[in-house]
TIFILUM-726813 format. One record per residue (C-alpha): residue in one letter; x, y, z. Coordinates in pm, 1 decimal, always signed. Example, Ala and Ser with C-alpha at 12.3 -4.5 7.8 and 13.67 -1.06 7.14 Angstrom:
<recs>
<residuo->A, u->+1230.0, v->-450.0, w->+780.0>
<residuo->S, u->+1367.0, v->-106.0, w->+714.0>
</recs>
This chain:
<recs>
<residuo->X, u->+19420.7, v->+24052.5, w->+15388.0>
<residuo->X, u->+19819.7, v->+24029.9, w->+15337.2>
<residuo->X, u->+20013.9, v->+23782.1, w->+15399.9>
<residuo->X, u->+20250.2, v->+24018.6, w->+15619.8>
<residuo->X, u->+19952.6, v->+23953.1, w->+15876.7>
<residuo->X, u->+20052.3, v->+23602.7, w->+15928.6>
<residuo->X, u->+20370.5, v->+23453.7, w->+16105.7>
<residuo->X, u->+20562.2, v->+23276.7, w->+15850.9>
<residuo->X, u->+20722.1, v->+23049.8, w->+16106.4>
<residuo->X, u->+20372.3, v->+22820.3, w->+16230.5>
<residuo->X, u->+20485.2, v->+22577.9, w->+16524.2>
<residuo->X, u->+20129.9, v->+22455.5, w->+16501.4>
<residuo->X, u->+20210.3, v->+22345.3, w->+16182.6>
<residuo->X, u->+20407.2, v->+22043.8, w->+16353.4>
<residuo->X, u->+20139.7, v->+21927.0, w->+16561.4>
<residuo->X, u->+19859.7, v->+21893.9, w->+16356.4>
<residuo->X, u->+19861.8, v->+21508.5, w->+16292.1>
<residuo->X, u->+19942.8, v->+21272.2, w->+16484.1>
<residuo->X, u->+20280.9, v->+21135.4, w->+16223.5>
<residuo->X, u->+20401.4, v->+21419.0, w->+16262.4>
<residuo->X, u->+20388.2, v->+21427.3, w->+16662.0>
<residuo->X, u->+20578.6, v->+21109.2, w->+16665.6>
<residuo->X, u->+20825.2, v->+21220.0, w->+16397.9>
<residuo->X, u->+20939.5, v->+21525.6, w->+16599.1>
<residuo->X, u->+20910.6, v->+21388.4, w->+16936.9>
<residuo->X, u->+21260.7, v->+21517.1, w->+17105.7>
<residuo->X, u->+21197.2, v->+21278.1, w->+17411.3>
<residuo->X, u->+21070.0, v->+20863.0, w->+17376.1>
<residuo->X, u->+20983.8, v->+20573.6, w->+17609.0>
<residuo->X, u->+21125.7, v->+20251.8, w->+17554.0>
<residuo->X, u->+21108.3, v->+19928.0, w->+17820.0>
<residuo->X, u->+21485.2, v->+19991.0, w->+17812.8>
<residuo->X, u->+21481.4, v->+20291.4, w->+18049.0>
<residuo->X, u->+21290.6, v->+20076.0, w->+18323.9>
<residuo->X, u->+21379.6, v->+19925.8, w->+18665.5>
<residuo->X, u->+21119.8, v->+19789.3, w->+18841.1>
<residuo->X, u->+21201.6, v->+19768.1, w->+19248.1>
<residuo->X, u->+21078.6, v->+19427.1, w->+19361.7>
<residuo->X, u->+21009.1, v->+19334.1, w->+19807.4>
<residuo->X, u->+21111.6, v->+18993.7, w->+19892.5>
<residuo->X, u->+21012.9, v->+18843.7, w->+20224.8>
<residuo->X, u->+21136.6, v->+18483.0, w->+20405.1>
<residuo->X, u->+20820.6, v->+18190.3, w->+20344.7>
<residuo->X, u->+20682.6, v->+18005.9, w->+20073.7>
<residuo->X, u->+20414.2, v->+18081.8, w->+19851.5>
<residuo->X, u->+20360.9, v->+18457.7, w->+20010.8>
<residuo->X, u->+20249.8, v->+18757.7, w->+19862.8>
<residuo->X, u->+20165.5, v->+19053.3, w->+20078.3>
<residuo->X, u->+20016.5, v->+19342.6, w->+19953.4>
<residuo->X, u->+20196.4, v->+19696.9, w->+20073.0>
<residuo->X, u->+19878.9, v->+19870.0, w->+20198.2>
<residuo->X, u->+20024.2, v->+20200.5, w->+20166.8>
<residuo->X, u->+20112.1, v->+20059.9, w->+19776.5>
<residuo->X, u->+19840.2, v->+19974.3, w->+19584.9>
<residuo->X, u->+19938.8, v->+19747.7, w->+19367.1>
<residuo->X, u->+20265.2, v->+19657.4, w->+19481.1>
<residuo->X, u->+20355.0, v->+19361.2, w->+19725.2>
<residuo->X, u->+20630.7, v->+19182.4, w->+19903.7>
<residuo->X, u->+20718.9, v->+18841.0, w->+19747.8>
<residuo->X, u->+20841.3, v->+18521.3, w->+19897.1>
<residuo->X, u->+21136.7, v->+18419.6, w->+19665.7>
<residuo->X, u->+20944.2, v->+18163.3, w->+19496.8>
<residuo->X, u->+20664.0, v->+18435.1, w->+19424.3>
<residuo->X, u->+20919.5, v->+18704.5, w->+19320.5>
<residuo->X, u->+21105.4, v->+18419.6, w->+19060.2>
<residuo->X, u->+20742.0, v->+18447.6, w->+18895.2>
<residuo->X, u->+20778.8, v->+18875.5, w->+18895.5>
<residuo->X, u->+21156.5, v->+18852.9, w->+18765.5>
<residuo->X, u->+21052.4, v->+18633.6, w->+18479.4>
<residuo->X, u->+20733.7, v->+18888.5, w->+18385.2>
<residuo->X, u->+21016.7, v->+19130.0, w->+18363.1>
<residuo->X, u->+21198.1, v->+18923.7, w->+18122.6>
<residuo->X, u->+20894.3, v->+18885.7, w->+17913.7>
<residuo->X, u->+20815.8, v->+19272.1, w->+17949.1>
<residuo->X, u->+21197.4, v->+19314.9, w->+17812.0>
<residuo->X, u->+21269.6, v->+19534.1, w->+18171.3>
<residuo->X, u->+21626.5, v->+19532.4, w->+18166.6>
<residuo->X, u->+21661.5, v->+19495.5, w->+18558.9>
<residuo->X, u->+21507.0, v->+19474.6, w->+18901.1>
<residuo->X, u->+21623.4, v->+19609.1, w->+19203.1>
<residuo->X, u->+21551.7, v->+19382.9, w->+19510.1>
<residuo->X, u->+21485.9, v->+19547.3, w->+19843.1>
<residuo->X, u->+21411.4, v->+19258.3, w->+20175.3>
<residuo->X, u->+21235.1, v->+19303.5, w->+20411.5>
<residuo->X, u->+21307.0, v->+19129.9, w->+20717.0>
<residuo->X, u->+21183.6, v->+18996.3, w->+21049.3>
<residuo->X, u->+21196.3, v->+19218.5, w->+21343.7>
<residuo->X, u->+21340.7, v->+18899.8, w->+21537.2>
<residuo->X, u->+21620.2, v->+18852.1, w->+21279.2>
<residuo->X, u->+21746.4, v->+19267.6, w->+21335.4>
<residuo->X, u->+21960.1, v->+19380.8, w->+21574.9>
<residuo->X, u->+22150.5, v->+19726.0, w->+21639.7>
<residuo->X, u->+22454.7, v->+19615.8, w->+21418.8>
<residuo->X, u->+22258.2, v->+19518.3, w->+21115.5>
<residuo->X, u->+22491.4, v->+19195.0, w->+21140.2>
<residuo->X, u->+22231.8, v->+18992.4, w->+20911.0>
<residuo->X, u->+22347.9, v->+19214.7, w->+20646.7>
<residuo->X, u->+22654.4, v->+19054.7, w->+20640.7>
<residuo->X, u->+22523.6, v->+18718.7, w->+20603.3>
<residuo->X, u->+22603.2, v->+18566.0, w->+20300.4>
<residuo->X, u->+22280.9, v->+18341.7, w->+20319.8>
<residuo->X, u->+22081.2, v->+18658.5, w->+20411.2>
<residuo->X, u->+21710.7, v->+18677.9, w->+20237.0>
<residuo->X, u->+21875.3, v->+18916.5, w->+19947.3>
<residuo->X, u->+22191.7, v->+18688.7, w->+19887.9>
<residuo->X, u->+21906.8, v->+18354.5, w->+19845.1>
<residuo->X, u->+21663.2, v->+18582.2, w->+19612.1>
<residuo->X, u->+22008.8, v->+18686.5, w->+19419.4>
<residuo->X, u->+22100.7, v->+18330.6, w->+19368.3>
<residuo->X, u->+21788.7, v->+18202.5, w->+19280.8>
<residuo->X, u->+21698.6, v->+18495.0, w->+19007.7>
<residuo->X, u->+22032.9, v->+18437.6, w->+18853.6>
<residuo->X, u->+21997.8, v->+18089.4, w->+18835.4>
<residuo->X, u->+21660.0, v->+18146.5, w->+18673.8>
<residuo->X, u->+21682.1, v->+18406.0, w->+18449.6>
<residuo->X, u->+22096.1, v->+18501.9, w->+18422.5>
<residuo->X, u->+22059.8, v->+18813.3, w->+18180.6>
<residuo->X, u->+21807.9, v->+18946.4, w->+18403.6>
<residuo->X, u->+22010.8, v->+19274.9, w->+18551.5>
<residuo->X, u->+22008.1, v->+19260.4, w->+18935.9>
<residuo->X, u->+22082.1, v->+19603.6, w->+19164.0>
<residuo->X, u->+22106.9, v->+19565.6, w->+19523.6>
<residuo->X, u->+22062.1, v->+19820.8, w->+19767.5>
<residuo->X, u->+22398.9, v->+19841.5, w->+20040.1>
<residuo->X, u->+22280.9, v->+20011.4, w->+20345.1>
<residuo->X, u->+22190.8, v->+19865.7, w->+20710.6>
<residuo->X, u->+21845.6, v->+20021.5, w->+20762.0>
<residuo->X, u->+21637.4, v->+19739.7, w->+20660.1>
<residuo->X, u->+21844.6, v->+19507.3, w->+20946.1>
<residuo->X, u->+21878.2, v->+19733.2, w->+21186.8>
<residuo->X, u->+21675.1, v->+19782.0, w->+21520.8>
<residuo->X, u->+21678.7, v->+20114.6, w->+21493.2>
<residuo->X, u->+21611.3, v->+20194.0, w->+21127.1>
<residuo->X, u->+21915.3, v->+20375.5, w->+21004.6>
<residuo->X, u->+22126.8, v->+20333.7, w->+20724.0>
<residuo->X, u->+22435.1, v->+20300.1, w->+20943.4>
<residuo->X, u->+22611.5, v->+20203.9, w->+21287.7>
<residuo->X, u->+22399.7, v->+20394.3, w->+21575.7>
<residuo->X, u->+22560.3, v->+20489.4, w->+21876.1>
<residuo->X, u->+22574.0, v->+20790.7, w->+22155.2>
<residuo->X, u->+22259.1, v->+20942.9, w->+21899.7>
<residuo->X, u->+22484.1, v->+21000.8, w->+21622.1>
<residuo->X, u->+22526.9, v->+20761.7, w->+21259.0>
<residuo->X, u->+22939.0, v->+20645.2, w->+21266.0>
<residuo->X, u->+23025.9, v->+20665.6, w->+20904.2>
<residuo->X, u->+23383.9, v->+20514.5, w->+20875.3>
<residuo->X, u->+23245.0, v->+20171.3, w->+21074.4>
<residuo->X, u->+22954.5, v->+20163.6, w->+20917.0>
<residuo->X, u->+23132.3, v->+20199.1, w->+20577.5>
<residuo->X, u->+23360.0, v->+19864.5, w->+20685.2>
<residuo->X, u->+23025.2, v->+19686.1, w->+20729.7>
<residuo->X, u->+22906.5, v->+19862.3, w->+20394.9>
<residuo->X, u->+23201.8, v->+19659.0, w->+20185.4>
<residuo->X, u->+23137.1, v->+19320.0, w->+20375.1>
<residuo->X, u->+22754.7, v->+19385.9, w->+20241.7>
<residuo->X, u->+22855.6, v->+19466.2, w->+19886.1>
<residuo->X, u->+23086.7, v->+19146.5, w->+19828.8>
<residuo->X, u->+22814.1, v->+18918.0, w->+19991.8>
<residuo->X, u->+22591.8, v->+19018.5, w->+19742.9>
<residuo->X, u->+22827.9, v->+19040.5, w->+19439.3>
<residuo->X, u->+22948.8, v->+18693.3, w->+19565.3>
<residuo->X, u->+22570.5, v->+18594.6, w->+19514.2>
<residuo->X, u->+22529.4, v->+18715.1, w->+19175.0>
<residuo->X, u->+22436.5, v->+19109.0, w->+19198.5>
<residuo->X, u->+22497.4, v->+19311.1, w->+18895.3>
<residuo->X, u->+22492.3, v->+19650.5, w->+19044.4>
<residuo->X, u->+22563.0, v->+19726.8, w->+19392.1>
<residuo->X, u->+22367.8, v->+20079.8, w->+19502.2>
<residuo->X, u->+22513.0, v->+20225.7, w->+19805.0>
<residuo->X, u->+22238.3, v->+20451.7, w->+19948.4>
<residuo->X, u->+22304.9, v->+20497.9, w->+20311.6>
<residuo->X, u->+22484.1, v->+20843.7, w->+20214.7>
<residuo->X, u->+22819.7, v->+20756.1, w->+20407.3>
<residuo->X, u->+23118.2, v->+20996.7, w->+20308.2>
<residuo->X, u->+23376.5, v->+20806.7, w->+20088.5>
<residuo->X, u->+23157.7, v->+20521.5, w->+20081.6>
<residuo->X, u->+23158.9, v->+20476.6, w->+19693.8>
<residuo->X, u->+23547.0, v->+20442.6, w->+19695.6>
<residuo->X, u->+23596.2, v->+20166.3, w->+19986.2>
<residuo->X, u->+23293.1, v->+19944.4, w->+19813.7>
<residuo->X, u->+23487.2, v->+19977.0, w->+19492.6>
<residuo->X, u->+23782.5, v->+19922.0, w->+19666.7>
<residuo->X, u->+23667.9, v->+19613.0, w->+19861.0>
<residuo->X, u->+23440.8, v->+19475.0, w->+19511.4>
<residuo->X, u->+23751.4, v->+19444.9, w->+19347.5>
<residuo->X, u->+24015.5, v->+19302.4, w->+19569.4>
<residuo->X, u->+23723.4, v->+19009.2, w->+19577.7>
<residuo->X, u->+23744.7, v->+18979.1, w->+19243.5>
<residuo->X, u->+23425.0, v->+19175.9, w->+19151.2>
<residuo->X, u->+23612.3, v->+19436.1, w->+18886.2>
<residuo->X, u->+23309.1, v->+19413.8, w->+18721.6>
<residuo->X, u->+23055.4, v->+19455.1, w->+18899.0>
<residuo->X, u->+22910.7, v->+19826.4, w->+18848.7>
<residuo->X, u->+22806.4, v->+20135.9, w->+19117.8>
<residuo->X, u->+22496.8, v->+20269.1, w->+19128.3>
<residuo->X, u->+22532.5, v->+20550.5, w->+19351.0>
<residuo->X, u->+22278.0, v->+20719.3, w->+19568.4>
<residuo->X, u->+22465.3, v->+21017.9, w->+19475.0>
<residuo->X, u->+22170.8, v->+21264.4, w->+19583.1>
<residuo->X, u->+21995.0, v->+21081.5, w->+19818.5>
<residuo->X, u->+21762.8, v->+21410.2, w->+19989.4>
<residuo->X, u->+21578.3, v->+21370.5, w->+20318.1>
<residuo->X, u->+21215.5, v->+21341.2, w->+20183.9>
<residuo->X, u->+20900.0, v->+21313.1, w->+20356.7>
<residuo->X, u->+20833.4, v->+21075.7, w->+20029.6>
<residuo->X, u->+20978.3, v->+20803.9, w->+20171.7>
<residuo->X, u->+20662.1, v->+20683.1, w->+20386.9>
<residuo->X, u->+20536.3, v->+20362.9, w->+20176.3>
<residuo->X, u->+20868.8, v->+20240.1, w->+20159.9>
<residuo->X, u->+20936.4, v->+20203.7, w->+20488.2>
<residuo->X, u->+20648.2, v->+20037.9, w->+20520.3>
<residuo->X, u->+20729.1, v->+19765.9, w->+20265.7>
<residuo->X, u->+21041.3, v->+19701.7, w->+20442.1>
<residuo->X, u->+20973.4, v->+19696.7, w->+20764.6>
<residuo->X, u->+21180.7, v->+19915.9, w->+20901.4>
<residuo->X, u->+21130.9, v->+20055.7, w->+21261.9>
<residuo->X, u->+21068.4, v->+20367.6, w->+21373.8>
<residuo->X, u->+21390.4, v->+20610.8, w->+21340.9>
<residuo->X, u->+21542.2, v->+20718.3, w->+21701.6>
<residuo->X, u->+21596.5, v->+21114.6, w->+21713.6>
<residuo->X, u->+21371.0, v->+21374.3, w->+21679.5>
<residuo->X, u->+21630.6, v->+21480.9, w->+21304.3>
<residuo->X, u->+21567.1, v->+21143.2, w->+21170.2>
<residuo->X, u->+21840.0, v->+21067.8, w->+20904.4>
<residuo->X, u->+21920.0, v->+21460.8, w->+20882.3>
<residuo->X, u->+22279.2, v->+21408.0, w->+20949.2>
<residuo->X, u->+22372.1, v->+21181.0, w->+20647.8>
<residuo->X, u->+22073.7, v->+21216.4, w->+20386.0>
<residuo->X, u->+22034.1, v->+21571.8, w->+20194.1>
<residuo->X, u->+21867.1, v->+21927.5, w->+20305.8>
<residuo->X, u->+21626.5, v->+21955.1, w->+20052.4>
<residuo->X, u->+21698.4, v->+22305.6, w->+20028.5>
<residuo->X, u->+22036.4, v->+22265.0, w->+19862.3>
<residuo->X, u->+22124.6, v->+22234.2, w->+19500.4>
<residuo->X, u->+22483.7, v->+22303.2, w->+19471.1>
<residuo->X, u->+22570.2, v->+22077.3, w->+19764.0>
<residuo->X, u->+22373.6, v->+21751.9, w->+19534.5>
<residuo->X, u->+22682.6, v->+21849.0, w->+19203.3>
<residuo->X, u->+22945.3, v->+21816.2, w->+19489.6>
<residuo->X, u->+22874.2, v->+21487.8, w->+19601.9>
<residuo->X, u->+22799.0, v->+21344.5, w->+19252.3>
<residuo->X, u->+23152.9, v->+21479.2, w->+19233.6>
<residuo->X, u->+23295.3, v->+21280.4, w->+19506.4>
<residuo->X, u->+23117.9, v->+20976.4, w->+19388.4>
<residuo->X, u->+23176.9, v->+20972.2, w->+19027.1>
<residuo->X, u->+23588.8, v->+21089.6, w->+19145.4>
<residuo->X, u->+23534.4, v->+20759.8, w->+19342.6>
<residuo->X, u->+23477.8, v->+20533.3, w->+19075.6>
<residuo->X, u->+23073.5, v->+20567.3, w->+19081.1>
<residuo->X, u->+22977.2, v->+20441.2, w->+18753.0>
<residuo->X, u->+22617.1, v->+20536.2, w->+18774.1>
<residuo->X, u->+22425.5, v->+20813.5, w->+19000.9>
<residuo->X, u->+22119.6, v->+20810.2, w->+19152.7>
<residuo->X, u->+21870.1, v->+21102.3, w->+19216.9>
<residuo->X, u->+21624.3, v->+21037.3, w->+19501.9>
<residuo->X, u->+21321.4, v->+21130.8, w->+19525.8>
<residuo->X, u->+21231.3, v->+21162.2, w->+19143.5>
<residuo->X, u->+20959.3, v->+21436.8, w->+19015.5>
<residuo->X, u->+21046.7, v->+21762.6, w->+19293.9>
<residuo->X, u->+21416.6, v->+21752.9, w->+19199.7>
<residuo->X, u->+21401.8, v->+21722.8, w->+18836.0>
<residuo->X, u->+21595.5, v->+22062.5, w->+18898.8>
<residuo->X, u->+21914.3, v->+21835.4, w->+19008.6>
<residuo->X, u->+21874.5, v->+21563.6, w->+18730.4>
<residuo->X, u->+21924.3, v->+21807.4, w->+18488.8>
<residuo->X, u->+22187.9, v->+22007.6, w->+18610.6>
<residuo->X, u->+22374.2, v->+21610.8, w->+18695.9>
<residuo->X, u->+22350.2, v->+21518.9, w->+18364.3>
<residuo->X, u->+22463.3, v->+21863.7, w->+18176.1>
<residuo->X, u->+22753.0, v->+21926.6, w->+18435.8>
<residuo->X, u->+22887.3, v->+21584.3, w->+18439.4>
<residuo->X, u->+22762.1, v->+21375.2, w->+18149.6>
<residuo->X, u->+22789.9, v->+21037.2, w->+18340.9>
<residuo->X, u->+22449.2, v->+20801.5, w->+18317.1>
<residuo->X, u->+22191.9, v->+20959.9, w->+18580.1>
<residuo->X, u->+21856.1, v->+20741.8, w->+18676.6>
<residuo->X, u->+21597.3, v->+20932.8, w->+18867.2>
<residuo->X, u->+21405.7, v->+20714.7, w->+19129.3>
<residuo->X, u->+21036.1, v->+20736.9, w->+19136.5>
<residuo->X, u->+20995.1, v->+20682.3, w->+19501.1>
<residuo->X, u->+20738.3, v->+20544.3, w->+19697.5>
<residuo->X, u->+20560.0, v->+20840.4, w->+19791.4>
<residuo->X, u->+20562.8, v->+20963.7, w->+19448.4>
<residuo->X, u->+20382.0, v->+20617.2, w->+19356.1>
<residuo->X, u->+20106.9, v->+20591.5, w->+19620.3>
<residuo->X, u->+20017.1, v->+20989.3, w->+19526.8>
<residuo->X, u->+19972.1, v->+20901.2, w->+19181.7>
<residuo->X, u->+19759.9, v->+20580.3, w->+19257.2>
<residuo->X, u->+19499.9, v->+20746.0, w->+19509.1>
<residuo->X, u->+19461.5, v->+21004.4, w->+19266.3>
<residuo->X, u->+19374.6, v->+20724.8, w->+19006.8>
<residuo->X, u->+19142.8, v->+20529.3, w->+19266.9>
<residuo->X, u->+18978.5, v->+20899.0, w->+19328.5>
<residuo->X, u->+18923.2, v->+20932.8, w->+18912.1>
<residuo->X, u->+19113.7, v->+21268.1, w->+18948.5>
<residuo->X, u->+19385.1, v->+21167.5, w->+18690.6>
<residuo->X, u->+19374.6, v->+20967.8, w->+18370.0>
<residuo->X, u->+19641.3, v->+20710.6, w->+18487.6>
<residuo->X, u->+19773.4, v->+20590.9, w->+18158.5>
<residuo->X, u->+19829.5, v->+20907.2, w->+18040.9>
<residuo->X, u->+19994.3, v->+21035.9, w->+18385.8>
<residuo->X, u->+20226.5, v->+20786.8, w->+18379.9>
<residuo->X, u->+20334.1, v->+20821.9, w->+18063.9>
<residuo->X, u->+20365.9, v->+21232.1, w->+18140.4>
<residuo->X, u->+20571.9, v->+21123.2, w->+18403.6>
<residuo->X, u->+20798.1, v->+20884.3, w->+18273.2>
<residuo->X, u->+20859.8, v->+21134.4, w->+17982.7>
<residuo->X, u->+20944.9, v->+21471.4, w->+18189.4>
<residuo->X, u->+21239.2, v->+21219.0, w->+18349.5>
<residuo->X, u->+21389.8, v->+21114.2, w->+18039.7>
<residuo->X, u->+21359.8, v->+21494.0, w->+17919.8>
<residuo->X, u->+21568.2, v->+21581.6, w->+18220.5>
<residuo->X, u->+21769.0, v->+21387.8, w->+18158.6>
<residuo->X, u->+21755.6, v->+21070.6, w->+18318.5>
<residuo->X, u->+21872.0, v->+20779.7, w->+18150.7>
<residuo->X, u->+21699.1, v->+20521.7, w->+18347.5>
<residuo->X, u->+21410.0, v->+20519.0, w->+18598.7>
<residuo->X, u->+21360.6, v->+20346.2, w->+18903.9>
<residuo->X, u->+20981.1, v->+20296.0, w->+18901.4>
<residuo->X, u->+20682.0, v->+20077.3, w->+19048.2>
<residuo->X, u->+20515.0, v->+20154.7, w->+18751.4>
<residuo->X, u->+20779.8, v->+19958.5, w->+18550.0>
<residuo->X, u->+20556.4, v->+19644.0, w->+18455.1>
<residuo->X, u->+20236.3, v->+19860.9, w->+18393.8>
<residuo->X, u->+20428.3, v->+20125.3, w->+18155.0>
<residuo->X, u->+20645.2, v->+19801.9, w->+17992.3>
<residuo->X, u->+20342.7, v->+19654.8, w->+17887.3>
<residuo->X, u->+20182.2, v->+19926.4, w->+17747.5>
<residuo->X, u->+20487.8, v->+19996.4, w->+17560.6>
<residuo->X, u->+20496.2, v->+19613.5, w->+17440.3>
<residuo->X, u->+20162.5, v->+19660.1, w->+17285.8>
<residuo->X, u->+20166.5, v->+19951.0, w->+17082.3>
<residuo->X, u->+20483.8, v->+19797.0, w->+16903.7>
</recs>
């Protein structure tokens, strides 16, 4: 038979051991591109399991002081810390956000005073303190962005004040970005970094997460519609990671994760900027009932994952896997 029969150029050929797999891999995994979101909750000596999380729990600050130092040891650059409070302690101003002594300030302190190169992100929005569960000032059935925003700043210095590395605005407030960098800096905070919630989309993923914080049931039958993103939109997402980044964002944030790898990539190609993709909570649970079920091999899901963000581009993920996929990644080196 001749050898014109045969295709000279064999991608096989680069596939057929497992060296060379690794030694061509365009995309790795490394504990580096981890940050593992972390529930905090007022008490002593509490842990309570998120039922609609398996796996995942809300941690008195004594309880999530043991969590931040397995991320040291799991070399997980940061945590992001998320409260969730009291329905006694909210009201329809979200005032205990602007507490300096709130439950996220206290957990801020403490982790920095325990483990001070442990990175620390903070999410800035009012839905976890509000009575009414939305990101923002409620009034007359409409979100008011420019007073929320004012409340917004007074939240970010509080919790640079306490020790936050990154402060991640995701309440999706117009010129938000610009008046937290504004207000960080005349405190004295020049160097404390934006995380934006750049593309923040109204998802139906959200579910578990509410239920870890707490947060009441939303008035109006459009939910957050009028601030958070139509998931039908694309070129709307590269405008406001325009506005953010032209607003002194220093990082964006794509929420949810896995059904908009779509605007990941086209963030990171069009402006170049470091782009994290949030795993959200719905993303999470969906995974783990499919592993409870025996449907999916979980170790190698996660991995699958992990690795079709990083090939879109993300430079970071926010994910409850982090601990799980750190230590896997700790023991194969």
């Amino acid at each position: 038979m001749s050898r014109g029969q045969y295709p000279s150029t064999r991608m096989r050929r680069n596939r057929m051991t497992a060296f060379s797999r690794r030694l061509v891999a365009e995309t790795r995994l490394d504990t580096a591109d981890l940050i593992w979101p972390l529930f905090v909750v007022e008490g002593n000596n509490i842990t309570q399991p998120v039922d609609s999380m398996p796996g995942v729990s809300r941690y008195s600050i004594d309880r999530l002081l043991d969590q931040a130092g397995m991320a040291v040891k799991l070399t997980i650059p940061a945590i992001a810390v998320f409260p969730s409070i009291d329905a006694t302690l909210k009201d329809d101003q979200g005032s205990l956000a602007c507490d300096g002594d709130n439950l996220v300030c206290r957990a801020v302190r403490a982790v920095k005073a325990a483990y001070p190169d442990l990175g620390i992100v903070c999410d800035v929005a009012l839905d976890p303190f509000t009575t009414h569960g939305h990101d923002g000032l409620f009034h007359d059935d409409k979100v008011l962005n420019d007073e929320t925003i004012a409340i917004l700043c007074q939240q970010a210095v509080h919790q640079a004040n306490a020790g936050c590395d990154i402060i991640a605005p995701s309440d999706m407030m117009d010129g938000r970005v610009g008046a937290i960098r504004a207000a960080l800096d005349s405190a004295g905070h020049q160097n404390v970094q934006i995380m934006a919630y750049a593309a923040k989309y109204l998802s139906a993923l959200y579910g578990p997460f509410r239920d870890a914080v707490r947060v009441e049931a939303l008035l109006g039958k459009d939910e957050k519609a009028t601030y958070q993103m139509d998931p039908a939109n694309g070129d709307e997402a590269m405008h406001e990671i325009a506005l953010d980044i032209a607003e002194g964002a220093d990082m964006i944030i794509i929420k949810p994760g896995m059904p908009y790898l779509d605007i990941l990539a086209r963030a990171k190609v069009e402006f170049g900027v470091p782009c994290l993709a949030y795993q959200v909570s719905g993303e999470y649970s969906m995974l783990c009932a499919s592993f409870e079920n025996g449907w999916l091999n979980r170790e190698r899901t996660i991995h699958e994952v992990m690795i079709c963000f990083k090939r879109a581009g993300a430079d970071a993920i926010l994910t409850y896997f982090a601990p799980e996929i750190a230590a896997t990644i700790c023991q194969s080196q």
